[in-house]
C-alpha positions as CSV (number, residue, x, y, z in Angstrom):
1,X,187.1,-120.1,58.1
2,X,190.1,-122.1,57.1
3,X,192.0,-124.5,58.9
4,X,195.0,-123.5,60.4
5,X,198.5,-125.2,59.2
6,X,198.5,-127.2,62.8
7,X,195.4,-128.8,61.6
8,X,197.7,-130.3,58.6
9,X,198.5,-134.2,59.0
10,X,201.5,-133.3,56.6
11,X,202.8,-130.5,59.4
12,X,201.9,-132.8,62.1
13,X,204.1,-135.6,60.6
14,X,206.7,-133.1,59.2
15,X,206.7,-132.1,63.4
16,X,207.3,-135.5,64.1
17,X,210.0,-135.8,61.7
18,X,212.0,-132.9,63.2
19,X,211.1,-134.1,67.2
20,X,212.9,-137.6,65.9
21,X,215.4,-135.8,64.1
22,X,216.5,-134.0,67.1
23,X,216.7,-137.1,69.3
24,X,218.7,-138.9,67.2
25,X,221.2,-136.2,66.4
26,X,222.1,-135.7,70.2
27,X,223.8,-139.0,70.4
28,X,225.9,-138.0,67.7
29,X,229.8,-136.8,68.4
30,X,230.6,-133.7,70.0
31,X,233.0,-132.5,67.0
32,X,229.6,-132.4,64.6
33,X,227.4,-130.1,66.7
34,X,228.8,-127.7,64.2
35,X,228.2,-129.9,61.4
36,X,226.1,-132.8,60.4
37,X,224.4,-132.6,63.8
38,X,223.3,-128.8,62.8
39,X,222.5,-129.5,59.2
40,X,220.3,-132.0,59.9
41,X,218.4,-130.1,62.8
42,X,218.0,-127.0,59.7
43,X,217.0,-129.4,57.5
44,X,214.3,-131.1,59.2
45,X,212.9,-127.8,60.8
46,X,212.7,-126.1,57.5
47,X,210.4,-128.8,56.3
48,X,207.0,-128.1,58.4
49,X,208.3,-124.4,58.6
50,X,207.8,-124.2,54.7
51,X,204.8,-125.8,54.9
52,X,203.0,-123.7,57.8
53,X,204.4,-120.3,55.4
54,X,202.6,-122.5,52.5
55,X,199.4,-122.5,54.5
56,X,199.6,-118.8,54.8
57,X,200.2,-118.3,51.4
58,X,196.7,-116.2,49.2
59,X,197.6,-117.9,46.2
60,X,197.9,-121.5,44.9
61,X,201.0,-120.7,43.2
62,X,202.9,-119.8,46.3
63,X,201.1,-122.6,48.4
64,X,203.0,-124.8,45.7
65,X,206.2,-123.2,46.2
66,X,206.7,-123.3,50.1
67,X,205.6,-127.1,49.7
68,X,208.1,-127.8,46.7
69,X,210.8,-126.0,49.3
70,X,209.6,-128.8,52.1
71,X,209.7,-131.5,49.8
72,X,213.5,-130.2,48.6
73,X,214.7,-130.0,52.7
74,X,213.0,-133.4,53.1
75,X,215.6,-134.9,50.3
76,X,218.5,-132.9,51.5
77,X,217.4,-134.4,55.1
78,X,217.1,-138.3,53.6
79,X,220.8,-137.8,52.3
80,X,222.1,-136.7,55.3
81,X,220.3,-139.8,57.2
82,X,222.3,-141.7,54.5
83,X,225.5,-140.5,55.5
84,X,224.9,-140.3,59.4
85,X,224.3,-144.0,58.8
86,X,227.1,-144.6,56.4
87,X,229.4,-143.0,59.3
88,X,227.9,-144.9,62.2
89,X,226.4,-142.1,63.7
90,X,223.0,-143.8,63.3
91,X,222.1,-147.3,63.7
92,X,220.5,-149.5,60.8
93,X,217.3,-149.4,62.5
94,X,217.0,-145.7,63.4
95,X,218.1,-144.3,60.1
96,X,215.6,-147.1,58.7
97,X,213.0,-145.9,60.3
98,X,213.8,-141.7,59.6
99,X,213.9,-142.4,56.3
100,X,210.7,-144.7,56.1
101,X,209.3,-141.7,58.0
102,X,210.4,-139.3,55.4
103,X,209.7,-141.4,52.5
104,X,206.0,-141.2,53.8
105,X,206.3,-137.6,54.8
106,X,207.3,-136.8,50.6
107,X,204.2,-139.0,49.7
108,X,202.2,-136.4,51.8
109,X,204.7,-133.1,50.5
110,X,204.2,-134.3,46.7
111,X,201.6,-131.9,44.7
Protein backbone atom coordinates (compact mmCIF):
# COMPACT_ATOMS: atom_id res chain seq x y z
CA UNK A 1 0.00 0.00 0.00
CA UNK A 2 1.09 3.47 -0.61
CA UNK A 3 1.78 6.19 1.67
CA UNK A 4 -0.76 8.64 2.17
CA UNK A 5 0.08 12.44 1.12
CA UNK A 6 0.23 13.25 5.20
CA UNK A 7 3.19 10.90 5.19
CA UNK A 8 4.92 13.57 2.74
CA UNK A 9 7.77 15.78 4.44
CA UNK A 10 6.99 18.19 1.37
CA UNK A 11 3.02 18.38 2.66
CA UNK A 12 4.15 18.45 6.12
CA UNK A 13 6.38 21.55 5.56
CA UNK A 14 3.97 23.01 2.92
CA UNK A 15 1.43 22.60 6.30
CA UNK A 16 3.85 24.47 8.20
CA UNK A 17 4.21 27.10 5.71
CA UNK A 18 0.48 27.89 5.61
CA UNK A 19 0.13 27.48 9.88
CA UNK A 20 3.00 30.40 9.70
CA UNK A 21 1.36 32.12 7.01
CA UNK A 22 -1.74 32.45 8.92
CA UNK A 23 -0.13 33.80 12.08
CA UNK A 24 1.69 36.30 10.54
CA UNK A 25 -1.14 37.67 8.36
CA UNK A 26 -3.41 38.30 11.55
CA UNK A 27 -1.35 41.11 12.71
CA UNK A 28 -1.67 42.68 9.48
CA UNK A 29 -4.35 45.83 9.09
CA UNK A 30 -7.92 45.49 9.22
CA UNK A 31 -8.40 47.34 5.64
CA UNK A 32 -6.40 44.11 3.98
CA UNK A 33 -8.51 41.19 5.30
CA UNK A 34 -9.92 41.60 1.94
CA UNK A 35 -6.77 41.83 0.33
CA UNK A 36 -3.18 40.89 0.87
CA UNK A 37 -4.17 39.32 4.09
CA UNK A 38 -6.60 36.89 1.96
CA UNK A 39 -4.23 36.40 -0.92
CA UNK A 40 -1.74 35.23 1.01
CA UNK A 41 -3.86 32.78 3.18
CA UNK A 42 -5.12 31.32 -0.74
CA UNK A 43 -1.79 31.20 -1.66
CA UNK A 44 -0.16 29.30 0.91
CA UNK A 45 -3.17 26.84 1.36
CA UNK A 46 -3.14 25.98 -2.25
CA UNK A 47 0.37 24.88 -2.01
CA UNK A 48 -0.01 21.45 0.19
CA UNK A 49 -3.62 21.26 -1.25
CA UNK A 50 -2.04 20.77 -4.85
CA UNK A 51 0.31 18.51 -3.49
CA UNK A 52 -2.13 16.11 -1.43
CA UNK A 53 -4.49 16.14 -5.07
CA UNK A 54 -0.82 15.25 -6.67
CA UNK A 55 -0.60 12.28 -4.34
CA UNK A 56 -3.93 11.15 -5.44
CA UNK A 57 -3.16 11.51 -8.93
CA UNK A 58 -2.78 7.43 -11.09
CA UNK A 59 -0.42 8.94 -13.38
CA UNK A 60 3.09 10.47 -13.19
CA UNK A 61 2.06 13.06 -15.48
CA UNK A 62 -0.63 14.49 -13.38
CA UNK A 63 1.50 13.86 -10.06
CA UNK A 64 3.82 16.45 -11.99
CA UNK A 65 1.23 18.82 -12.69
CA UNK A 66 -0.49 19.39 -9.17
CA UNK A 67 3.22 19.75 -7.88
CA UNK A 68 4.29 22.27 -10.73
CA UNK A 69 0.77 24.13 -9.51
CA UNK A 70 2.34 24.11 -5.69
CA UNK A 71 5.54 25.17 -6.71
CA UNK A 72 3.67 28.18 -8.90
CA UNK A 73 1.48 29.31 -5.45
CA UNK A 74 4.73 28.95 -3.53
CA UNK A 75 6.27 31.90 -5.87
CA UNK A 76 3.17 33.84 -6.00
CA UNK A 77 3.26 33.45 -2.01
CA UNK A 78 7.31 34.52 -1.86
CA UNK A 79 6.16 37.80 -3.78
CA UNK A 80 3.57 38.63 -1.65
CA UNK A 81 6.01 38.08 1.51
CA UNK A 82 8.12 40.62 -0.48
CA UNK A 83 5.59 43.14 -0.61
CA UNK A 84 4.04 42.63 2.98
CA UNK A 85 7.59 43.39 3.98
CA UNK A 86 8.14 46.16 1.56
CA UNK A 87 4.82 47.72 3.22
CA UNK A 88 5.73 47.10 6.81
CA UNK A 89 3.27 44.67 7.35
CA UNK A 90 6.05 42.10 8.18
CA UNK A 91 9.10 42.62 10.05
CA UNK A 92 12.72 41.82 8.46
CA UNK A 93 13.00 38.90 10.49
CA UNK A 94 9.55 37.26 9.97
CA UNK A 95 9.40 37.70 6.30
CA UNK A 96 13.16 36.42 6.39
CA UNK A 97 12.36 33.60 7.79
CA UNK A 98 8.81 32.80 5.45
CA UNK A 99 10.74 33.10 2.71
CA UNK A 100 13.87 30.98 3.92
CA UNK A 101 10.93 28.56 4.65
CA UNK A 102 9.63 28.75 1.25
CA UNK A 103 12.87 28.82 -0.43
CA UNK A 104 13.36 25.25 1.20
CA UNK A 105 9.81 24.20 0.65
CA UNK A 106 10.52 24.83 -3.55
CA UNK A 107 13.76 22.76 -3.05
CA UNK A 108 11.34 20.00 -1.89
CA UNK A 109 8.30 21.12 -4.68
CA UNK A 110 11.01 21.08 -7.60
CA UNK A 111 10.76 17.74 -9.92
Amino acid sequence: MTASYRDLRVWQQGMALVLAIYKQTTAFPEEEVYGLTAQMRRAAVSIPSNIAEGKGRSSDRDRRLFFCHARASLLELETQILIAKDLQFLPDPEAAELIASSGHLGRMVNP
